[in-house]
VOMARRO-746203 format. One line per field, with one value per atom (N, C-alpha, C): residue number from 0; atom name; z, y, x. Coordinates in steps of 0.001 Angstrom, whole numbers, plus 500000, padded with zeros to 6 digits. Layout:
n = c(NUM|...)
atom = c(CA|...)
c3 = c(Z|...)
c2 = c(Y|...)
c1 = c(X|...)
END
This chain:
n = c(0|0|0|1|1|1|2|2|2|3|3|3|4|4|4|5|5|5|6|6|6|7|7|7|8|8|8|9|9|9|10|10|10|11|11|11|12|12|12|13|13|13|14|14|14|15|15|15|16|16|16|17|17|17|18|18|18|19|19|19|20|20|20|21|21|21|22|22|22|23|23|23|24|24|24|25|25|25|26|26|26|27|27|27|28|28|28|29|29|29|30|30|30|31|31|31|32|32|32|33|33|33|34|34|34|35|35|35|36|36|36|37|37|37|38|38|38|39|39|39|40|40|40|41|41|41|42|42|42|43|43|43|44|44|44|45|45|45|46|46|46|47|47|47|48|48|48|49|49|49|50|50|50|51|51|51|52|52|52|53|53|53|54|54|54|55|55|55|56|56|56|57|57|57|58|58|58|59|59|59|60|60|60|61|61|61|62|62|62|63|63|63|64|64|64|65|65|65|66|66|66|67|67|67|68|68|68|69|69|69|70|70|70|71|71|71|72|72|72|73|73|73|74|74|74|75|75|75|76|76|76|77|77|77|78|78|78|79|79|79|80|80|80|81|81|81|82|82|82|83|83|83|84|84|84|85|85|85|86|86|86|87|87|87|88|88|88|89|89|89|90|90|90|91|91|91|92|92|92|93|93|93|94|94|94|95|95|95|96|96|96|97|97|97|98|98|98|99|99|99|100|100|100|101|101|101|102|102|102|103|103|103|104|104|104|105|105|105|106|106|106|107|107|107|108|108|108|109|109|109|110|110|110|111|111|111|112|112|112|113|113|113|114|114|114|115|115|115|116|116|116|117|117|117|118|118|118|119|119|119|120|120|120|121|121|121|122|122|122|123|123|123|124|124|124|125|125|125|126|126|126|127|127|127|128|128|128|129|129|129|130|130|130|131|131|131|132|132|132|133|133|133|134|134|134|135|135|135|136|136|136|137|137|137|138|138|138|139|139|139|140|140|140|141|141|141|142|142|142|143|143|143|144|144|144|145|145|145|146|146|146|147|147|147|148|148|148|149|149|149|150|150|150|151|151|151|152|152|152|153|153|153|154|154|154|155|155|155|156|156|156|157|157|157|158|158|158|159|159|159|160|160|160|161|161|161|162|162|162|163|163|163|164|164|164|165|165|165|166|166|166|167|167|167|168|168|168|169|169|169|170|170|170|171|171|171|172|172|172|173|173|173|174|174|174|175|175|175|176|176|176|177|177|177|178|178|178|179|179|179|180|180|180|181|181|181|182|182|182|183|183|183|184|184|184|185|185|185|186|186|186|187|187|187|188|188|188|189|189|189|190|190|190|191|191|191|192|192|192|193|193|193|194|194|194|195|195|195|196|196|196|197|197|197|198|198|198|199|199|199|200|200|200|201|201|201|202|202|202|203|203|203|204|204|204|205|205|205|206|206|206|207|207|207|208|208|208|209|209|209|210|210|210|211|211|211|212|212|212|213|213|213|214|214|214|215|215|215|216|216|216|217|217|217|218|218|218|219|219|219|220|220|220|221|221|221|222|222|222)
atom = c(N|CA|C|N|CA|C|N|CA|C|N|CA|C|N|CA|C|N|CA|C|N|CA|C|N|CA|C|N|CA|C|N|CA|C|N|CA|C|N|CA|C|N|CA|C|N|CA|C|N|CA|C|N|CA|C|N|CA|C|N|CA|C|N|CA|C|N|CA|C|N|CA|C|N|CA|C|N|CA|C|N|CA|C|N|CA|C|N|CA|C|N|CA|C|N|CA|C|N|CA|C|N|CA|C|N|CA|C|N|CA|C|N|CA|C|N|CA|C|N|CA|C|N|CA|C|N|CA|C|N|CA|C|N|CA|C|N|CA|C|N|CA|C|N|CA|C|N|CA|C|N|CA|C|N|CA|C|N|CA|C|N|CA|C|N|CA|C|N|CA|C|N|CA|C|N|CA|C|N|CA|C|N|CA|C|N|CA|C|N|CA|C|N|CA|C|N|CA|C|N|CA|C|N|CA|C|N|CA|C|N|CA|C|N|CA|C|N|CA|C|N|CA|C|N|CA|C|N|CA|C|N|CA|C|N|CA|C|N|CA|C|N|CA|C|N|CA|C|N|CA|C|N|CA|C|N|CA|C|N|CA|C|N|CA|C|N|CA|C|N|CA|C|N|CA|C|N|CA|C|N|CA|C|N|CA|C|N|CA|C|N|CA|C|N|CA|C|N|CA|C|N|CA|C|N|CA|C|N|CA|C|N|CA|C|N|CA|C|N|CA|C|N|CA|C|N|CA|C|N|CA|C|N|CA|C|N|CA|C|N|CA|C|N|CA|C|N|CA|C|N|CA|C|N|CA|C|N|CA|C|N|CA|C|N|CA|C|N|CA|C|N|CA|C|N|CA|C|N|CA|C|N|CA|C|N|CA|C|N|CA|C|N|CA|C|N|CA|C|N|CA|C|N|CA|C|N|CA|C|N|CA|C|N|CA|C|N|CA|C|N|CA|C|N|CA|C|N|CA|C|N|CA|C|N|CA|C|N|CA|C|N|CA|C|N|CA|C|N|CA|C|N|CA|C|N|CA|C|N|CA|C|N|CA|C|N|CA|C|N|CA|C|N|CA|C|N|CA|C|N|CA|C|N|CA|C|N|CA|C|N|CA|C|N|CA|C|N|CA|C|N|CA|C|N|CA|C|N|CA|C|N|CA|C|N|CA|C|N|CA|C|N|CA|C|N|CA|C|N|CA|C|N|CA|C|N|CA|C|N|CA|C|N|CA|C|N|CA|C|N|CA|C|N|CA|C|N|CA|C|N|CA|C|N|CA|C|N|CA|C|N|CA|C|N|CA|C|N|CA|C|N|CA|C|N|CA|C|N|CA|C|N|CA|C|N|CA|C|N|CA|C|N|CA|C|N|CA|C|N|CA|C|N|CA|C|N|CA|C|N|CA|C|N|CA|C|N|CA|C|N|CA|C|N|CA|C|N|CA|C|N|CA|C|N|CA|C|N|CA|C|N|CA|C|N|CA|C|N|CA|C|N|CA|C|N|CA|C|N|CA|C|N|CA|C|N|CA|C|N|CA|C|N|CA|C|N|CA|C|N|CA|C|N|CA|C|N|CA|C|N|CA|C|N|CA|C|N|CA|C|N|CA|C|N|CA|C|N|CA|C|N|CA|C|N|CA|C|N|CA|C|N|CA|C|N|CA|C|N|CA|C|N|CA|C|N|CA|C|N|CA|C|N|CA|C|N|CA|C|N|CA|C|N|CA|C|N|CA|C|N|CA|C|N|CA|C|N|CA|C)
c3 = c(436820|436466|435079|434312|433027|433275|432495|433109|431483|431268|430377|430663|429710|429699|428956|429734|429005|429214|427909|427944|428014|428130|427685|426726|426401|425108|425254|426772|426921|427043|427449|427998|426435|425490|423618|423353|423472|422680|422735|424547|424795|425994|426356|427755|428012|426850|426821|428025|428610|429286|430682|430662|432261|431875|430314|430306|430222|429633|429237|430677|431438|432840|433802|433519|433876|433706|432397|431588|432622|432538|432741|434596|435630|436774|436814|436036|436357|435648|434526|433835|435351|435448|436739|437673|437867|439162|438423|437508|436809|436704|436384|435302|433609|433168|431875|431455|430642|430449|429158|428548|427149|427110|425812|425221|424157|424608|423385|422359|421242|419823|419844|419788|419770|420493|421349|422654|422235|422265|422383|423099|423247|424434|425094|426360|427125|427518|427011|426764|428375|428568|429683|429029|428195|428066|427408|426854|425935|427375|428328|429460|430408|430555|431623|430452|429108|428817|428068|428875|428421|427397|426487|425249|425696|426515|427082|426030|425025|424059|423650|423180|422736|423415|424984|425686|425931|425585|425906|424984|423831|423261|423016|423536|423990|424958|425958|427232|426489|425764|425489|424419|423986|423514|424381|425142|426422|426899|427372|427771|426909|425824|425105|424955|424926|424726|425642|426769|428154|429248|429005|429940|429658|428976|428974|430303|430644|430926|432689|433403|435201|435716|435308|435938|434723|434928|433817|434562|433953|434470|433904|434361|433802|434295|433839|434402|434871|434678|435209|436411|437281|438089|437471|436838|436121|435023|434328|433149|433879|435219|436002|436620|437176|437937|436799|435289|434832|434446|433885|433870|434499|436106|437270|437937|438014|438707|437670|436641|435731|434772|434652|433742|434835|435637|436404|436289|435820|435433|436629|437272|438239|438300|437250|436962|436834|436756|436332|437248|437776|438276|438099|438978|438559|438875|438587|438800|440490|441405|442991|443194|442916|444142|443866|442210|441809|442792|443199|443615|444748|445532|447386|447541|446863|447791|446926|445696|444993|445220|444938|444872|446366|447155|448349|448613|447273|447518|448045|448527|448544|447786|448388|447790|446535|445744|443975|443273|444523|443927|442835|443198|442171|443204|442703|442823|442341|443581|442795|443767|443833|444537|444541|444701|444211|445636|445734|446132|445310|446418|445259|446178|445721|446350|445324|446040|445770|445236|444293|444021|443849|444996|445155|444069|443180|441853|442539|441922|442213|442349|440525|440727|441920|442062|442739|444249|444774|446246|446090|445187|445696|444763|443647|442854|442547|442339|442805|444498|444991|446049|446835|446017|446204|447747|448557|449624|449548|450535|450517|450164|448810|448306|447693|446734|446062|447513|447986|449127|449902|450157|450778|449536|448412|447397|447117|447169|447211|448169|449326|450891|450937|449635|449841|448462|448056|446820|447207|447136|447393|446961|448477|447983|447831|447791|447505|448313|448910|449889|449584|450187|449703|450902|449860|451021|450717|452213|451949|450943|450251|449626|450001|450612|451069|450280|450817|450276|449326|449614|448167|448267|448435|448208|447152|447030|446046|445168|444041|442382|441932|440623|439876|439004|438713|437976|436560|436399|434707|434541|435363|434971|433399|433002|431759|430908|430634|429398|430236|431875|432895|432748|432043|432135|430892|429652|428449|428751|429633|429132|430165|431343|432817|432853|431849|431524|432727|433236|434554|435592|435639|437386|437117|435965|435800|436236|435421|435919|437356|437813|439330|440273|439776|441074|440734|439041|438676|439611|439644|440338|441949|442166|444029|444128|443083|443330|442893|442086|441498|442480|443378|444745|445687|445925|447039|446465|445430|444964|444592|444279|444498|446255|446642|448033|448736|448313|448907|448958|447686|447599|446621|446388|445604|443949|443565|442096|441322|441527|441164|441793|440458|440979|441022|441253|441172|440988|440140|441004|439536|439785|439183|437751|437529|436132|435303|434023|433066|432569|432623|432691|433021|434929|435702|435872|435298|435217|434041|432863|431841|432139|432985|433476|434015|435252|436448|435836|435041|434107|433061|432241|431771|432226|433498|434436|434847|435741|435842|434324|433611|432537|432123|431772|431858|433014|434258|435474|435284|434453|434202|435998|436009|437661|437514|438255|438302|438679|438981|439429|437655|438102|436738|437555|436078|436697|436330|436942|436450|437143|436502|436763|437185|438431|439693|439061|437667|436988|436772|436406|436373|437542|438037|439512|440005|439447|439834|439168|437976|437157|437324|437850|437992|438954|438621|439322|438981)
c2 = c(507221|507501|506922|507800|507430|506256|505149|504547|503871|504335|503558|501850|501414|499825|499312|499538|498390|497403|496792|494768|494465|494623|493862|492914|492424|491616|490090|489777|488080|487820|489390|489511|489723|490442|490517|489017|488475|487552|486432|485878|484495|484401|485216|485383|486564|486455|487858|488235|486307|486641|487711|487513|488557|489995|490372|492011|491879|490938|491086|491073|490413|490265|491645|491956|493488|494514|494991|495671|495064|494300|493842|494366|493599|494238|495802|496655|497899|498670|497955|498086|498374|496945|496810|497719|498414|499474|500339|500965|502238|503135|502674|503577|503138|504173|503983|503684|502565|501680|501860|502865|503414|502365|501580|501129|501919|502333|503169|502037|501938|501158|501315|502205|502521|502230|501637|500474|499744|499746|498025|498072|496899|496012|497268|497103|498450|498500|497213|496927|496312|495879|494808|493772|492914|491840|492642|493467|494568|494534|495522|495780|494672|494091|492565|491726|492007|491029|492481|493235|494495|494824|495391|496213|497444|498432|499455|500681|500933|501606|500977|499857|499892|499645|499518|499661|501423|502397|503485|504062|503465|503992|503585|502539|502040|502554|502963|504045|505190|505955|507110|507055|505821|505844|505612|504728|504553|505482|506670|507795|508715|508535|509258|509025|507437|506835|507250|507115|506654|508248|509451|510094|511299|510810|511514|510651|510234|509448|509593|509993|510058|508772|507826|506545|505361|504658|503305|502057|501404|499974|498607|497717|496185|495083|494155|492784|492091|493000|492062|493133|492562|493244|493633|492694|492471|494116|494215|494949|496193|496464|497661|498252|496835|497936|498099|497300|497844|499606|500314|501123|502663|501500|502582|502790|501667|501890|502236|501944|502050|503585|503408|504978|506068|505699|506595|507309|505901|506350|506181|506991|506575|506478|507003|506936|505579|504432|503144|501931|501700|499989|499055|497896|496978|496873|495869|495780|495505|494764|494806|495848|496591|497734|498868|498922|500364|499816|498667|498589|498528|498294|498081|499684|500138|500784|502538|502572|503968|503612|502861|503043|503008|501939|501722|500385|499558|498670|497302|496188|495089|494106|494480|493530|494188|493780|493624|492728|492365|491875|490641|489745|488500|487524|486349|485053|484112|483338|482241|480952|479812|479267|477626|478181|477280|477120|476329|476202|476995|477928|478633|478653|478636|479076|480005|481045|482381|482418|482593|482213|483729|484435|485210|485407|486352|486542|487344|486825|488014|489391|489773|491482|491622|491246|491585|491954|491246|491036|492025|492251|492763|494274|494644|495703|496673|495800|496778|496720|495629|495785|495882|494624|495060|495138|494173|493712|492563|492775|491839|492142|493184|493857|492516|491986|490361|489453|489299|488332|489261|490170|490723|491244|490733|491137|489538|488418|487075|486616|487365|486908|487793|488254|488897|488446|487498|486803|485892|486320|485163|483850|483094|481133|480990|482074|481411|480818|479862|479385|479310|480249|480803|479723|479214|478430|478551|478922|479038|478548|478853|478389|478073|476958|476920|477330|478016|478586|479451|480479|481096|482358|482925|484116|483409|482304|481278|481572|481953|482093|480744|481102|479878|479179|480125|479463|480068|481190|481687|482994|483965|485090|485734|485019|485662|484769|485259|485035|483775|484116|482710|481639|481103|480230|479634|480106|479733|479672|480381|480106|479336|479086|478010|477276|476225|475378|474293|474238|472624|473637|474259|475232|475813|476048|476850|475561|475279|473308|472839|472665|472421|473098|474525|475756|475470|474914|475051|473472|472545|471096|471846|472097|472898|473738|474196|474856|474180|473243|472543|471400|470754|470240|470953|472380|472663|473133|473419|474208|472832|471492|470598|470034|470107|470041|470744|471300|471939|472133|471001|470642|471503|472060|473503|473276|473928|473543|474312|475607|476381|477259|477661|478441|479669|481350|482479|483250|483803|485202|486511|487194|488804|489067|487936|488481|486599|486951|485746|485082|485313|484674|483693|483961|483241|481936|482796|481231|480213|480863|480268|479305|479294|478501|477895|477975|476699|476273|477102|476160|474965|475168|474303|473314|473436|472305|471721|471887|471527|470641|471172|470439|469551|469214|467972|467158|467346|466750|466020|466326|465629|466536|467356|467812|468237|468018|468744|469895|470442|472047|473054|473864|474897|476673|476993|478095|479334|480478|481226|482700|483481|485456|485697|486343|487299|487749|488541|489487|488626|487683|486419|485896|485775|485214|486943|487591|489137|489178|488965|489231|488386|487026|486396|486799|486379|486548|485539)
c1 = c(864820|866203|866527|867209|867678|869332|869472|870620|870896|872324|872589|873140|872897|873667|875018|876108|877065|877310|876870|876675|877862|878917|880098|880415|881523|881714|880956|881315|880629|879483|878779|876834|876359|877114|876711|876892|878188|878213|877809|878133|878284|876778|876229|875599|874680|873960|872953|871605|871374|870702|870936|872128|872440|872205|872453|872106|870655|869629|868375|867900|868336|867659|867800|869168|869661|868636|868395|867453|865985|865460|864420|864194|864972|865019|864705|865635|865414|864215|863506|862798|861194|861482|860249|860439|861292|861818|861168|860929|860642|861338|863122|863959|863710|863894|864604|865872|865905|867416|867600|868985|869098|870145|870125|871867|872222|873768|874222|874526|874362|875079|876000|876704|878406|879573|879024|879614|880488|881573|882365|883400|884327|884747|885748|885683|885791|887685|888410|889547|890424|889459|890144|891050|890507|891603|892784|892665|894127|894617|894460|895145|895742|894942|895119|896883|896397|897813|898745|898594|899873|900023|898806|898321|897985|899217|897958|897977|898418|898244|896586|896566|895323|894182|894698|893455|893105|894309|894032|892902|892815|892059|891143|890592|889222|888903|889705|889493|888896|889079|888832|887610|887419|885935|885125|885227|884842|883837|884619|884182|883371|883846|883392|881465|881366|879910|879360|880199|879217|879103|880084|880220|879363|878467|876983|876176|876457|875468|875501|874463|875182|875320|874450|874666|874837|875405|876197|875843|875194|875221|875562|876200|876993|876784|876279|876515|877484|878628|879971|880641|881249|882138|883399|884023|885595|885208|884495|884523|884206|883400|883420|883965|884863|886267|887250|887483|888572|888459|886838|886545|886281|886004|886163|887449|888372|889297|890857|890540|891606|891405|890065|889893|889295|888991|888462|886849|886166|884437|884030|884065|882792|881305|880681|879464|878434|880109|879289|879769|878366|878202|878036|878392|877685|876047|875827|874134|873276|874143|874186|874573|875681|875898|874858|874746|873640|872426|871996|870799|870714|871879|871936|872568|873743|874445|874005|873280|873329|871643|870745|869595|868636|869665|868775|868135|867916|866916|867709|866828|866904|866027|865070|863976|863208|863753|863312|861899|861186|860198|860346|861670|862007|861184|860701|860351|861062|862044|862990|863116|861995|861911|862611|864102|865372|866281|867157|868483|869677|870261|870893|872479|873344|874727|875297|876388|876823|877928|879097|880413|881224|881722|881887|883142|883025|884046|885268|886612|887749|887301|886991|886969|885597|884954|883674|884249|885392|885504|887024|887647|888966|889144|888035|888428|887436|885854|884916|884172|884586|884364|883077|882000|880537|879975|880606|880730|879304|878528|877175|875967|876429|875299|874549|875150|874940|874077|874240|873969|872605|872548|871540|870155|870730|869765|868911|870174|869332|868128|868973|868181|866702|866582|865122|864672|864928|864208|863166|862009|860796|861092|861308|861301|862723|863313|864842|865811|866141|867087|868598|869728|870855|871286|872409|872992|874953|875435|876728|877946|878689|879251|880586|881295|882504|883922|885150|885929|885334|884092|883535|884786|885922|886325|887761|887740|888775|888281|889145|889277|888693|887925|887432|888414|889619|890150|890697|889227|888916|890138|890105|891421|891207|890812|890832|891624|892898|893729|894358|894580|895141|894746|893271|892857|893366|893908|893714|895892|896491|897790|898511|897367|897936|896778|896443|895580|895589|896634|896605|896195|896862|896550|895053|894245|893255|892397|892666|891933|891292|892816|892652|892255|892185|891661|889750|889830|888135|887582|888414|887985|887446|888716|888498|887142|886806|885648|884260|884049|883329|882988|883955|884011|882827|883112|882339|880832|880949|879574|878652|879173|878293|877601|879408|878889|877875|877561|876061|874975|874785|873313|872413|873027|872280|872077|870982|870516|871116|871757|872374|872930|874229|875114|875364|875094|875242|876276|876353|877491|877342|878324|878270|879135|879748|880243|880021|879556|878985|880288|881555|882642|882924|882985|883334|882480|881070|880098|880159|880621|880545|881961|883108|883921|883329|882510|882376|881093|880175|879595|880047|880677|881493|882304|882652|882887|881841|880897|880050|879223|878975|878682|879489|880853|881800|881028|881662|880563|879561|878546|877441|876610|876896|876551|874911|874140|872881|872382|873947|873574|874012|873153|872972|873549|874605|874864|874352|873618|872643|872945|873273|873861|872721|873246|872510|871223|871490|870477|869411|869688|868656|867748|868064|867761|866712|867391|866266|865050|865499|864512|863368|863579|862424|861092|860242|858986|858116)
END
């Protein structure tokens, strides 16, 4: 299968390993993974703080790049449902559901012989809606021991623009979660959009914590 890739702005800028790992997973499956160049930010944060003029027209390039394409794939949940559920692409997933719920698979042939806990993201659980595609893709990772994550359907905190304009409340929802994801013993932390990690990473790193936070695509890609 031919599948294009949109990296999003934080997998380009801040967090490349989750698209390289992306690419790489499906690489080993034996699709072909095209990136268009002409790609950019698909206008979530415009929309999320009420720019929808200029998210409209990132909408409509949007489409324009990508609606060649039958299947679309992303490292983030947040940047897939603003696309699928706001513009109406359906062509494009994230990187768990294309592989549990459009491709079929589980077991990806990764080797990851870690402690790992799951941090189930907003958009992931309430907008694209992966369900336990994420979780049934870990539980077949050679060596990997997934261990529950308490309160995992609680916000990290990040929101986007929430975190940067409700700095105490973003704070304290990131402590509440930084609480349980140590509580569990686990060397690292998972989940579906490089955002939300690069928050509870960054907590965690204040922390001085010994757990490391590392995108799903990652955790696939290994062998």
């Amino acid at each position: 299968m031919r599948i294009a890739l949109f990296v999003t702005c934080i997998a380009d800028t801040l967090y490349p390993e989750a698209a390289r790992g992306t690419v790489e997973v499906l690489e080993r499956l034996g699709h072909e993974v095209v990136f268009p160049r002409r790609q950019t930010c698909c206008g979530q944060m415009h929309l999320n703080s009420g720019h929808v003029s200029e998210a409209d027209k990132l909408a409509r390039r949007f489409a324009a790049i990508f609606g060649e394409y039958d299947v679309v794939v992303s490292p983030s949940s947040s940047c897939v449902g603003t696309v699928r559920e706001h513009y109406g692409m359906t062509n494009v997933f994230e990187l768990s559901e294309l592989l549990v719920q459009r491709l079929g698979l589980e077991d990806v042939g990764a080797s990851f012989p870690h402690r790992v806990t799951y941090h189930s993201t907003c958009h992931s659980l309430r907008v694209t809606r992966v369900g336990d595609a994420p979780v049934r893709l870990l539980r077949k990772v050679d060596g990997l021991d997934l261990v529950e994550l308490p309160r995992a359907d609680e916000c990290c905190g990040f929101g986007g623009t929430f975190s940067i304009k409700n700095a105490e409340t973003s704070s304290a929802m990131l402590d509440d979660k930084l609480d349980c994801v140590e509580g569990t013993g686990a060397g690292f932390c998972t989940a579906l959009d490089a955002s939300c990690l690069l928050q509870i990473g960054g907590g965690l790193s204040r922390r001085r914590s010994h757990v490391q936070p590392l995108h799903i695509a990652e955790i696939l890609a290994s062998t």
